[in-house]
C-alpha positions as CSV (number, residue, x, y, z in Angstrom):
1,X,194.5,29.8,-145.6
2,X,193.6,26.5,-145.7
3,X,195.5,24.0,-146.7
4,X,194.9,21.7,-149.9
5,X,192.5,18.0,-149.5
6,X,194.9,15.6,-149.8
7,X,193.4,12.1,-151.2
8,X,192.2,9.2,-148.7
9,X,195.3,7.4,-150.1
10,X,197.9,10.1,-147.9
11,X,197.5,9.0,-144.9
12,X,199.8,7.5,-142.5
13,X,201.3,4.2,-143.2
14,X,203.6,1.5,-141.7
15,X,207.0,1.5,-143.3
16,X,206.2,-2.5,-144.6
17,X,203.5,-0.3,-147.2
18,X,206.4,2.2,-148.4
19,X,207.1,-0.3,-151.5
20,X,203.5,0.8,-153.3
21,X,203.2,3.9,-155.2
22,X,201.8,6.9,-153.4
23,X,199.6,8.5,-156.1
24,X,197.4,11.2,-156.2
25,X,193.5,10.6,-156.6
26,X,192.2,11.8,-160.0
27,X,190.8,15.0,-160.2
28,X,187.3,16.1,-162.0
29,X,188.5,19.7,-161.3
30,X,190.4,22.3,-164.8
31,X,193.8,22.2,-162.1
32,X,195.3,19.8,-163.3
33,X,196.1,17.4,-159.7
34,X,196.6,14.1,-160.8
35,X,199.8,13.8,-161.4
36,X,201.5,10.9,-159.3
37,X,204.4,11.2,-156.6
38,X,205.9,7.5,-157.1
39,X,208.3,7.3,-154.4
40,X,208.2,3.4,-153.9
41,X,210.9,2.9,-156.3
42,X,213.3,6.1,-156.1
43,X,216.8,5.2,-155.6
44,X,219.1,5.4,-152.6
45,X,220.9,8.2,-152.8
46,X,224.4,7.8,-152.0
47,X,225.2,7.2,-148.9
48,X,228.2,9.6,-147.0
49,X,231.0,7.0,-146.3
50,X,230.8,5.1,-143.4
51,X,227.6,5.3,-143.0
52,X,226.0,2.0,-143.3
53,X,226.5,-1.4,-145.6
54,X,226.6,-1.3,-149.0
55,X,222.8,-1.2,-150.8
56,X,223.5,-4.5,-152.7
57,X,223.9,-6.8,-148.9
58,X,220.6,-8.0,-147.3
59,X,221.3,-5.0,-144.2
60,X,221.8,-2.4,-147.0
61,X,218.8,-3.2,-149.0
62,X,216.6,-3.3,-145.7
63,X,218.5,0.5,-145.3
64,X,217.2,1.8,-148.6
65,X,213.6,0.7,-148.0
66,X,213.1,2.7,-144.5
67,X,214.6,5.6,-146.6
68,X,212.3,5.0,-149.3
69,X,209.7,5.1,-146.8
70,X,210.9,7.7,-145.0
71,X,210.6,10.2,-148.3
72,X,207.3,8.6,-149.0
73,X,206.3,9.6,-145.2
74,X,208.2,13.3,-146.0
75,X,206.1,13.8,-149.5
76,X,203.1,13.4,-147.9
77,X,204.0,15.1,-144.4
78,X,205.0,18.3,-146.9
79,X,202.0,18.2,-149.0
80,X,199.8,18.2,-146.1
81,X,201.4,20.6,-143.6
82,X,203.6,22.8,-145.7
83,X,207.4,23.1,-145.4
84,X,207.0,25.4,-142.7
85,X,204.9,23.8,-140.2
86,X,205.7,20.2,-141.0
87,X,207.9,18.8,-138.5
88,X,210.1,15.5,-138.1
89,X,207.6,13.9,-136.2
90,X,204.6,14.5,-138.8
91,X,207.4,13.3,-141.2
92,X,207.9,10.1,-138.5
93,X,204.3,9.7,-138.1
94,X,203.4,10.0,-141.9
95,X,206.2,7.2,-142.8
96,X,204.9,5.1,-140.0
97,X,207.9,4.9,-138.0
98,X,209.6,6.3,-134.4
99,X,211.2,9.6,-134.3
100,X,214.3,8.2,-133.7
101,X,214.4,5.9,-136.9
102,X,214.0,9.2,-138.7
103,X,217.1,10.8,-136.7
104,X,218.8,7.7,-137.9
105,X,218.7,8.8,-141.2
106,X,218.5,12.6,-141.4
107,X,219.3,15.0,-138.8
108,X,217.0,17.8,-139.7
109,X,214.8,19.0,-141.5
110,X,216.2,20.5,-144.2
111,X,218.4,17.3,-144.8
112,X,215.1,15.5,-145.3
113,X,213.7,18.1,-148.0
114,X,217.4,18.1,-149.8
115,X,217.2,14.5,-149.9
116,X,213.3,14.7,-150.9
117,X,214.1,17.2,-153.6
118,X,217.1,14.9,-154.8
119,X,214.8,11.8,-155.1
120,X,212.3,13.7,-157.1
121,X,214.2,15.3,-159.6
122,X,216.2,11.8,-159.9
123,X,212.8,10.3,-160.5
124,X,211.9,13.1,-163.2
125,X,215.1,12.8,-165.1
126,X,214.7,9.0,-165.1
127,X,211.4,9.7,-166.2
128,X,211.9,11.9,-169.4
129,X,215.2,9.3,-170.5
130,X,212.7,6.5,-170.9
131,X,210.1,7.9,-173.0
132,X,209.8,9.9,-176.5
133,X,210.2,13.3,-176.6
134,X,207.0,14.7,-177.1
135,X,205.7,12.2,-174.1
136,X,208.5,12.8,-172.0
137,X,207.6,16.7,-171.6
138,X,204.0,15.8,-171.4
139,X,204.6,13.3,-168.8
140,X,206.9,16.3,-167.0
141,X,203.7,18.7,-167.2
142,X,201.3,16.7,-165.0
143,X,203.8,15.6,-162.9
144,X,205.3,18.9,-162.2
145,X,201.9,20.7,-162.9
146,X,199.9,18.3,-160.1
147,X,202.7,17.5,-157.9
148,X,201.2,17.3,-154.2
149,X,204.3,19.5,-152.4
150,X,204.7,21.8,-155.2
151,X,200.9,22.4,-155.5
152,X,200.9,23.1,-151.7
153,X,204.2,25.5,-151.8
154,X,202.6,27.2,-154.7
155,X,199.5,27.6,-152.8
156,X,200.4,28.5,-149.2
157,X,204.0,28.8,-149.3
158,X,205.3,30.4,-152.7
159,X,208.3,31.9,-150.5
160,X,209.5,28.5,-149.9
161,X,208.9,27.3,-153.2
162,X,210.9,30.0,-154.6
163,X,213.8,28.7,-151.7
164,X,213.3,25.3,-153.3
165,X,213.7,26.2,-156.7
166,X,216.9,28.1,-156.2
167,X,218.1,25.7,-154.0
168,X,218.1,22.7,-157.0
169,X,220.7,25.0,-158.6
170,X,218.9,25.7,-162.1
171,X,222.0,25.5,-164.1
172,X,222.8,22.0,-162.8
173,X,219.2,20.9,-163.0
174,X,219.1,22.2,-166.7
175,X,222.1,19.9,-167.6
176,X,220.2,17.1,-166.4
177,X,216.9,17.7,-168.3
178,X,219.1,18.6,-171.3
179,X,220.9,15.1,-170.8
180,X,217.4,13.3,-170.3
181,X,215.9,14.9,-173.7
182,X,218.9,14.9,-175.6
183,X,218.5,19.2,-175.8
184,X,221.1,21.9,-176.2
185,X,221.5,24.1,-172.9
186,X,219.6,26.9,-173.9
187,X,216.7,24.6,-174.9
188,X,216.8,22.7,-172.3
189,X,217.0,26.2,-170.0
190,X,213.5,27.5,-172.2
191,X,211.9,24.0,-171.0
192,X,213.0,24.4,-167.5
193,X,211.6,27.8,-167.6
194,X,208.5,26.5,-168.8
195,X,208.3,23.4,-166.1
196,X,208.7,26.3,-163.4
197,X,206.1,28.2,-164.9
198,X,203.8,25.2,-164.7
199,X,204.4,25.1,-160.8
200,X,202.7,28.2,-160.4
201,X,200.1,27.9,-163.1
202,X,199.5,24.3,-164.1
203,X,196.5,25.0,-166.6
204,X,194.1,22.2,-167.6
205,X,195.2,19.1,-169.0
206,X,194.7,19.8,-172.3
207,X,196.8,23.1,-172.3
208,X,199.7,21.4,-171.2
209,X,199.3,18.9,-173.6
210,X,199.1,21.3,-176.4
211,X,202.4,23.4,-175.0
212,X,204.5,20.0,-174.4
213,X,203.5,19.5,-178.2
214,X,204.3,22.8,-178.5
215,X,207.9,22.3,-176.9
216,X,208.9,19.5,-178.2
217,X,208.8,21.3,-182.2
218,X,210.6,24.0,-180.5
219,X,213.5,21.3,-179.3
220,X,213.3,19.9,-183.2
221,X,216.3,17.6,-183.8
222,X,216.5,14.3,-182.9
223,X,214.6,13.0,-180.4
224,X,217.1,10.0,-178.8
């Protein structure tokens, strides 16, 4: 199968350019692919002790940009090549740095999808806090429904996807959404559900639009 055009935008890039927003190139097609992967800003997730200098000193900040590029680099190295057959150096190569920088940071693979997956849903979360309620799940849909990895998972690698998903821990990642929208568990488990679903079949834009408005009565209460 082959796998999905990525936009011009995805290519590789020095690790000065990982402070811009990697986003995905509108699309004219019903999919639904435009959702945007902003990895410039994510936070630095917290380092194991004694690892490196604190974020806040000049050395640490310089440490939480490669990382932010490094993710950047992952994101597109994973939406291009798949979990399976991306590597660390197509992760290298996409962030614009050596191997070994990389190894400086992560040790495998997998430790640079947890840390990936981490990133993103700390991203979402943040996300859906800031906004209304009604926005906040529409803003989830195209995110979720046009996100570059999860498109390409869904696509070629659905067994990995399904790894992924169970590997976020749906019962902790739940909390979080329920925390962000200010939702009881089992609403917040219905939207989850419904974010999943979105992964596998985003619809156009204007079906997700109409179930977001259709969520957010089912949440009622409250909206902050």
């Amino acid at each position: 199968m082959n796998p999905l055009p990525l936009p011009d935008r995805y290519s590789p890039r020095t690790i000065e350019d990982t402070g811009t927003v990697l986003t995905a190139a509108p699309s004219t097609e019903e999919t639904g692919t435009h959702a945007t992967v902003v990895l410039g800003e994510l936070p630095l997730l917290r380092p194991r002790a004694g690892t490196g200098p604190a974020p806040h000193t000049r050395a640490g900040a310089t440490l939480a940009k490669t990382r932010r590029g490094l993710l950047a680099g992952a994101a597109v190295a994973f939406a291009e090549h798949g979990l399976r057959r991306a590597t660390m150096q197509h992760v290298a190569a996409a962030a614009g740095v050596a191997k070994a920088t990389l190894y400086n940071h992560f040790r495998t693979k997998d430790d640079v999808v947890a840390a990936l997956l981490e990133a993103e849903l700390q991203r979402l979360t943040t996300l859906a806090a800031g906004l209304p309620r009604e926005r906040a799940l529409l803003a989830l849909a195209e995110e979720v429904g046009g996100h570059p990895v999860l498109r390409r998972l869904a696509v070629t690698e659905p067994e990995a996807l399904a790894r992924l998903l169970q590997a976020a821990d749906g019962g902790a990642l739940a909390g979080r959404l329920g925390s962000a929208l200010f939702l009881d568990d089992d609403t917040a488990a219905v939207v989850l559900s419904w974010l999943v679903g979105l992964v596998l079949a985003p619809g156009t834009a204007q079906q997700r639009a109409r179930q977001a408005a259709t969520m957010a009565r089912v949440a009622g209460g409250p909206t902050r």
